[in-house]
C-alpha positions in Angstrom: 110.2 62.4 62.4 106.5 64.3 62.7 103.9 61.8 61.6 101.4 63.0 59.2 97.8 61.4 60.5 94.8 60.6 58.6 91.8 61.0 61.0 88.5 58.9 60.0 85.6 60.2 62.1 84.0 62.8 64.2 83.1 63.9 67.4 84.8 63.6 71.1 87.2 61.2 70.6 88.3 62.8 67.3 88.9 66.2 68.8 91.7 63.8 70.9 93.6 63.7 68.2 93.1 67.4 66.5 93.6 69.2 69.7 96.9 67.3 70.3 98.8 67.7 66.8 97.9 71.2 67.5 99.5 70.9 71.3 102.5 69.0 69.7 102.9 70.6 66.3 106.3 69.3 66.0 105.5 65.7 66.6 101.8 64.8 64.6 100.3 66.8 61.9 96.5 65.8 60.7 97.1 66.3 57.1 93.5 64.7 56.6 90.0 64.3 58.1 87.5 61.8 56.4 84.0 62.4 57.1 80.8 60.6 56.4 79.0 63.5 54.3 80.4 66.3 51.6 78.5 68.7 54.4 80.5 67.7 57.6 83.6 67.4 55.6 83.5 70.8 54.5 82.5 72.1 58.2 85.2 70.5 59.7 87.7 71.8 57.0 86.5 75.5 57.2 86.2 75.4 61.5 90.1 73.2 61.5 91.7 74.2 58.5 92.6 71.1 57.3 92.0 68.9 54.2 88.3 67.3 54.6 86.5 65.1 52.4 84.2 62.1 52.2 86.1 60.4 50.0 88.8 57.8 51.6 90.7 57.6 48.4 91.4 60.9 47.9 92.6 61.3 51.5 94.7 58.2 50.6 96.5 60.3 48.3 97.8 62.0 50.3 100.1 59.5 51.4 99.7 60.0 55.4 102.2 57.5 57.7 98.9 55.8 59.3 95.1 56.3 59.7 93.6 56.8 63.0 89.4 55.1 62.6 87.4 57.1 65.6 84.2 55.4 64.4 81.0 53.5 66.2 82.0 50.6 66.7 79.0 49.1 64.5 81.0 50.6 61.4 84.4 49.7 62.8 85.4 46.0 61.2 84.3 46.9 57.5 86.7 50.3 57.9 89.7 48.2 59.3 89.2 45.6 56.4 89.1 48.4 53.8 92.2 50.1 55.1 93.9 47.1 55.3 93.4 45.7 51.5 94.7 49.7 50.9 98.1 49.0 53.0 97.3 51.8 55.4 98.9 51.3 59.0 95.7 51.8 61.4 95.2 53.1 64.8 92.1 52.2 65.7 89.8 53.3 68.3 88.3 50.9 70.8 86.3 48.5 70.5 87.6 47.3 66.7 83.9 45.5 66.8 80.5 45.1 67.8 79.9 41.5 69.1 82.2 38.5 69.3 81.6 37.2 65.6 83.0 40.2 64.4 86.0 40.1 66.0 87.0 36.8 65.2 86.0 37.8 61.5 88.5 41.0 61.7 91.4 38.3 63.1 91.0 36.5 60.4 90.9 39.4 57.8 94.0 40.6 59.6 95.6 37.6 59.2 95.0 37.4 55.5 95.3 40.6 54.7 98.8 41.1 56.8 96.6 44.0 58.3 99.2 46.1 60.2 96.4 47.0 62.9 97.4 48.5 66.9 94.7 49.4 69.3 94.4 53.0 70.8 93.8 51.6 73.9 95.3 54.4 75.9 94.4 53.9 80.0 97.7 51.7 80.6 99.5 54.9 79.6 97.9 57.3 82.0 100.3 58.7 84.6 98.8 56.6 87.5 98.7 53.3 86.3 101.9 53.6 83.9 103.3 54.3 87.7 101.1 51.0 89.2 103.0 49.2 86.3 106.2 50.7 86.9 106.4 49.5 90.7 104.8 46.0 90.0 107.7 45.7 87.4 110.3 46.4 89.9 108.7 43.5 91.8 107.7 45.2 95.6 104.0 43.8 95.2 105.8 40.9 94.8 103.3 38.1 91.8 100.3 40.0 91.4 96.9 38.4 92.5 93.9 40.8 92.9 93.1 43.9 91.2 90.1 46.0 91.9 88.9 49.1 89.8 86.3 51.3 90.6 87.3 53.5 88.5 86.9 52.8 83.9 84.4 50.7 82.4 84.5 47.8 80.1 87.1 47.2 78.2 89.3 50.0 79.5 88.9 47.7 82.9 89.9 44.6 81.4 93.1 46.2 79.6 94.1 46.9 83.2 93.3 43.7 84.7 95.4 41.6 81.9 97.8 44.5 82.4 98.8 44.5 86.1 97.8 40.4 86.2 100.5 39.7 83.6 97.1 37.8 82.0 97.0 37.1 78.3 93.8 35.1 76.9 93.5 32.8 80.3 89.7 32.3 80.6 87.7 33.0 83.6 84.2 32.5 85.2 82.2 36.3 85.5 79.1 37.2 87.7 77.6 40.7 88.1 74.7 41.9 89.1 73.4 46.4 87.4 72.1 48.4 89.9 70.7 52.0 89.8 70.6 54.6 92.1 69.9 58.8 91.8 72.9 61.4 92.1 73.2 64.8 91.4 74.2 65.5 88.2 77.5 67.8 88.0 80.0 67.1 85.0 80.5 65.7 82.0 81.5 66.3 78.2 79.0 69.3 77.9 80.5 70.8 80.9 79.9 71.4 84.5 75.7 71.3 85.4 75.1 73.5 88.0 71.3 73.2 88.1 71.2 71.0 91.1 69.3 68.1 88.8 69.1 64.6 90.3 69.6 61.2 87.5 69.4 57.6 87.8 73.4 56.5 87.7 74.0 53.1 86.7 76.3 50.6 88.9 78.1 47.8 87.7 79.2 45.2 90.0 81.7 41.9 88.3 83.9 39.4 89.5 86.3 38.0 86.6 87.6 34.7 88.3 90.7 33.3 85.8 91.2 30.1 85.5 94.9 30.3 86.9 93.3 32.0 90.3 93.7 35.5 89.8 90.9 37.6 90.3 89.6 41.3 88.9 86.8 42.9 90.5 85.2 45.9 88.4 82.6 48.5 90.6 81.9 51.1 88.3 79.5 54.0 87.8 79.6 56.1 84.7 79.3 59.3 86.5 83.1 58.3 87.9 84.5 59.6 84.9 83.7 63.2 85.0 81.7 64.0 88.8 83.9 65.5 91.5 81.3 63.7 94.0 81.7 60.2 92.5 85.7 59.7 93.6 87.6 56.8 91.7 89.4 53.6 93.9 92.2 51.2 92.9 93.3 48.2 94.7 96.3 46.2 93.6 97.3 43.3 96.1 100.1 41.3 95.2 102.0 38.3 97.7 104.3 40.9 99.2 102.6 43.9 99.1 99.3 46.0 97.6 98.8 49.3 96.0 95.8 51.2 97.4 95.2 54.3 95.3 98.4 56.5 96.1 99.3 54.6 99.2 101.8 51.6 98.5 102.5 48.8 101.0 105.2 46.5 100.6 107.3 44.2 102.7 111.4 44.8 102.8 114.1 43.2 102.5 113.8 42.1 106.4 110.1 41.7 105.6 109.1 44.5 107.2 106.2 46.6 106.0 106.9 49.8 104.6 104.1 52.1 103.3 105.2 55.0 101.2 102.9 57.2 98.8 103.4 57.7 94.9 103.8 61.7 94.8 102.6 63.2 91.5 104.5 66.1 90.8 102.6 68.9 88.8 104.8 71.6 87.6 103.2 75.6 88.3 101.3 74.5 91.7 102.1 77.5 94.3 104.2 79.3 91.9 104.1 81.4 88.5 105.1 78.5 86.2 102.7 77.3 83.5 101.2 74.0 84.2 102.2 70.9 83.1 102.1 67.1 84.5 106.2 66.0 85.3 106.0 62.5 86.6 105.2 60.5 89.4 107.6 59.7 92.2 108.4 56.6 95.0 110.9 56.5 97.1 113.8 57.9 95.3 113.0 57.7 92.0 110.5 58.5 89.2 108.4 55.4 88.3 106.8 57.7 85.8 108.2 60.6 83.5 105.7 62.6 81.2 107.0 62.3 77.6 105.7 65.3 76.7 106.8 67.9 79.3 106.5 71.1 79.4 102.9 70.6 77.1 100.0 71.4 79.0 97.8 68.3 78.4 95.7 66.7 80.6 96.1 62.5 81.7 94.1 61.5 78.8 95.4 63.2 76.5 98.9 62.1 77.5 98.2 59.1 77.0 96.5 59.3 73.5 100.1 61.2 72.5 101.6 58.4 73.3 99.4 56.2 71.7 100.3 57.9 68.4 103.6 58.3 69.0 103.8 54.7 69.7 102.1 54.3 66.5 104.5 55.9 64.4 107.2 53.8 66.3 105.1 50.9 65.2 104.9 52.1 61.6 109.2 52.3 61.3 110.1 49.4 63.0 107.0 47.1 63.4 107.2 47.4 67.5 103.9 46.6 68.3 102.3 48.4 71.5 98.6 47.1 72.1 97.9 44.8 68.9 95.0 44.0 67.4 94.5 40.5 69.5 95.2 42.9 72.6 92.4 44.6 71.3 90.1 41.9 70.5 90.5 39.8 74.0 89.7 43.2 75.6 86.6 43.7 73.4 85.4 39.9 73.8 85.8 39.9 77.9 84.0 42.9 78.2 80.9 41.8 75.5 81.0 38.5 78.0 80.7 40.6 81.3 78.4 43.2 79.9 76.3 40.1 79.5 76.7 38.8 82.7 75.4 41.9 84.0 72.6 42.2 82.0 71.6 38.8 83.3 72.5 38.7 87.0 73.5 34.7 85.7 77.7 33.5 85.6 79.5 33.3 82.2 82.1 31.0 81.2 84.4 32.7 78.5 86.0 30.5 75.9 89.5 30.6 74.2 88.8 32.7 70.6 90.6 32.0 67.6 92.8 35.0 68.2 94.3 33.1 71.4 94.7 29.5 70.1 
């Protein structure tokens, strides 16, 4: 069944969901966009050709299966409640809030209200680490201990950390230390730079030590997520084995080691077929099939299709895929080590209402 998607917002992440239903036409259709002014509303409308307004209620009345909210995150909590006293399923973008106090206000609204809230929390169901996930499932890294990403930042990190830890709202002590340093500039959502122009890149250094012993480290740059000089790193170490980047090492069944790659398999490469992303492949088997095969869409984007196609899962049968408390522990770690890096001085996180 194509779900019909209400889109609140505008800008980058918005486009996600636009360029997507327009990818996958038989899957999502945006049968509204709600914008802050009358002005924007009708720009967007004449440049998409969709239904546009400023006015929520009258794209309420259109009946769409859920609303996705793509809005600062300053505006997000007051949205959610609104939507939620209206009965509208919500996907909402991350974070769901600005600071701690408003997250434990929107759990409590949610639980109130009966809010029926998932978080588009999307990185978990990127091609790499839906792969990571796969082959930790199937137990070669034997308990997972230590995960280090250099790689996403805040609470995209810590959705991966609670991820591949098997953590839920365990506390932990975090240190980190901001440091700066020049690069070249070369990418980013305006395109490639070729000016040769140098930039002070930020550097974000934490240790997340859980109270149960596990440990995340997070070494991150913002440049990482665009700049083809600024390569991304993974590290996955578990009792029997660790995955580092496409490299995974793992003891047999006669504890021996064995180190065997995960093989992405990209369908046109060398050859006259049109591109798209198949799967990911160890050993003898995929550990990770593209849902959306033959469509040319890049990782993100993948993984934001699934996100809404999860959604309208969600919608039919109430199977949740990253709720709202998902949403909210990632949010409240990553407020806690953004302040541990602002102050160079170790933070103790405490259990929230949302994990009592």
């Amino acid at each position: 069944m194509k779900a019909r998607i209400m889109v609140i917002g505008y800008g980058w992440r918005a486009d996600f969901y636009c360029r997507i239903a327009k990818i996958l036409p038989e899957r999502f259709e945006i049968c509204a966009r709600v914008l802050r002014t009358p002005e924007r509303a009708a720009e967007v409308a004449e440049k998409e050709n969709v239904f546009a307004t400023c006015e929520l209620e009258r794209a309420l009345e259109l009946k769409p299966d859920y609303a996705v909210l793509c809005i600062p995150r300053e505006q997000a909590k007051n949205y959610l409640i609104c939507l939620m006293e209206a009965g509208v399923p919500v996907l909402c973008e991350t974070p769901p809030g600005k600071d701690t106090q408003e997250l434990e206000e929107l759990w409590q609204a949610s639980q109130r209200l009966h809010g029926r809230v998932q978080v588009a929390e999307q990185y978990f169901l990127q091609p790499y680490y839906a792969a990571v996930q796969s082959v930790i499932d199937a137990g070669y890294l034997g308990e997972v201990n230590e995960v280090m990403l250099s790689a996403v930042h805040g609470y995209h990190a810590v959705s991966i950390y609670r991820k591949f830890l098997g953590l839920d709202c365990e506390n932990c002590v975090i240190r980190g230390q901001k440091l700066f340093s020049p690069v070249t500039v070369t990418n980013g959502r305006g395109g490639f730079d070729y000016s040769g122009s140098v930039t002070q890149a930020d550097r974000d250094w934490a240790a997340l030590c859980f109270e149960n012993g596990k440990t995340a480290f997070l070494d991150f740059s913002g440049e990482q997520y665009f700049s083809p000089i600024r390569v991304r790193r993974w590290n996955i170490r578990g009792v029997r084995g660790e995955v580092n980047d496409d490299t995974v090492c793992f003891l047999n069944e006669g504890n021996q080691a064995v180190r065997q790659q995960l093989e992405r398999l990209d369908i046109g490469i060398n050859n006259n077929s049109e591109w798209s992303h198949r799967g990911i492949m160890f050993l003898d088997r995929m550990v990770y099939e593209n849902p959306f095969y033959p469509a040319r869409m890049n990782d993100d984007e993948t993984a934001v299709a699934s996100c809404m196609e999860k959604m309208m899962e969600y919608v039919q049968t109430g199977r949740e895929f990253y709720p709202l408390r998902d949403g909210l522990q990632d949010a409240y770690l990553s407020f806690e080590m953004e302040r541990a890096l602002g102050s160079g001085e170790p933070v103790q996180t405490g259990t929230r209402i949302w994990g009592r």
